[in-house]
Phi, psi and omega in degrees: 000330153334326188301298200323341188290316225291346179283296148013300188286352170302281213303291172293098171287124163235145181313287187230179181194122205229104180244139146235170197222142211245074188258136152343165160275344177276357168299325172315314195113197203275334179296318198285296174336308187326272205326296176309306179321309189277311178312287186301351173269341174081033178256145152290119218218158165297162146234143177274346175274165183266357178214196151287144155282291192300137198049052172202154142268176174220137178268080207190097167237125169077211205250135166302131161228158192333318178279014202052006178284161144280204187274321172291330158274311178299347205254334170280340159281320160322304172333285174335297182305321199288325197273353149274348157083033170188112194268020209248314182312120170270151182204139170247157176194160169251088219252103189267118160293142173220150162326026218226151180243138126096012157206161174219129196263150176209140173247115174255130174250124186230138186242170188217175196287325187216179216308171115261179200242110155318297168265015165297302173290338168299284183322315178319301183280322183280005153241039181262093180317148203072333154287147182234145183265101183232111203180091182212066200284322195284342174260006184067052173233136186192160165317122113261148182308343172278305192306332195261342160354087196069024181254158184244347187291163141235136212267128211224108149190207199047056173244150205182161205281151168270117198266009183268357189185142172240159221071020173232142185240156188252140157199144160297124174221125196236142174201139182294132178305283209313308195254335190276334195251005199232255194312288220285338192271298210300305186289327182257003180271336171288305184317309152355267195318318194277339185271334174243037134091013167299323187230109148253000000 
């Protein structure tokens, strides 16, 4: 979901990224579904978790380092940096479990070097292939994980200027795990490559 920042760094140089992240129980595996399930059937189950899931969160993906970030936090700031291609960009993250099947959500804050255009960034994001712009708050339209659901796109919305501070902006990002954050991204990052003459 990091890919939705990069048109944006074109445009935008941006400074920092203050991310938390909402993943399914399917980022788990089949253990973890297992889990949500007997818990919602009210059966006694393996677990993949150190708690309940179902009516809960955990702020915990993967194993704690040294720093008290997890292995999942650290990867989401390596990640930023390597796929915006600037390592100079600060980044922070929060790695969240949520009860939810077949999506993973992100509130992204982004600072940027200098002022932007609101709907300049709209425009950016709804003509970024593969994103889709759902970002109508007064009709109650914004991304959710039922909605990404089986989707190969990823949903881009709430965005809106940060008044705490300036030259930063908040947006919501939702993309189905399994096939966007998985498959589908293998397949179009080859197709990339191959359209610019990078693989032959």
């Amino acid at each position: 979901m990091v890919l939705a920042l990069a048109p944006l760094h074109k445009k935008y140089t941006i400074k920092r990224v203050v991310v938390s992240t909402y993943q399914s129980v399917t980022g788990s595996g089949k253990k973890a579904v297992g889990q949500i399930m007997n818990e919602r059937a009210g059966i006694d189950g393996e677990m993949a978790y150190p708690y309940k899931i179902d009516m809960n969160v955990l702020p915990h993906i993967d194993v704690f380092l040294d720093n008290d970030y997890t292995k999942e936090e650290m990867k989401m700031v390596n990640e930023t940096k390597k796929i915006l291609g600037d390592d100079s960009v600060a980044v922070t993250a929060t790695c969240v479990r949520i009860p939810t099947m077949g999506g993973h959500s992100e509130s992204v804050n982004i600072e940027f070097e200098k002022d932007f255009d609101v709907q300049e960034v709209k425009d950016i994001l709804a003509n970024s292939p593969g994103l889709v712009l759902e970002d109508d708050p007064k009709n109650n339209i914004y991304p959710m994980p039922m909605n990404a659901h089986k989707k190969d796109d990823t949903f881009v919305g709430r965005i809106r200027r940060d008044e705490s501070q300036p030259n930063t902006l908040n947006l919501w990002i939702v993309s189905d795990n399994l096939r966007k954050g998985a498959a589908t991204n293998t397949v179009q990052i080859a197709e990339l490559l191959k359209e610019n003459n990078l693989v032959y």
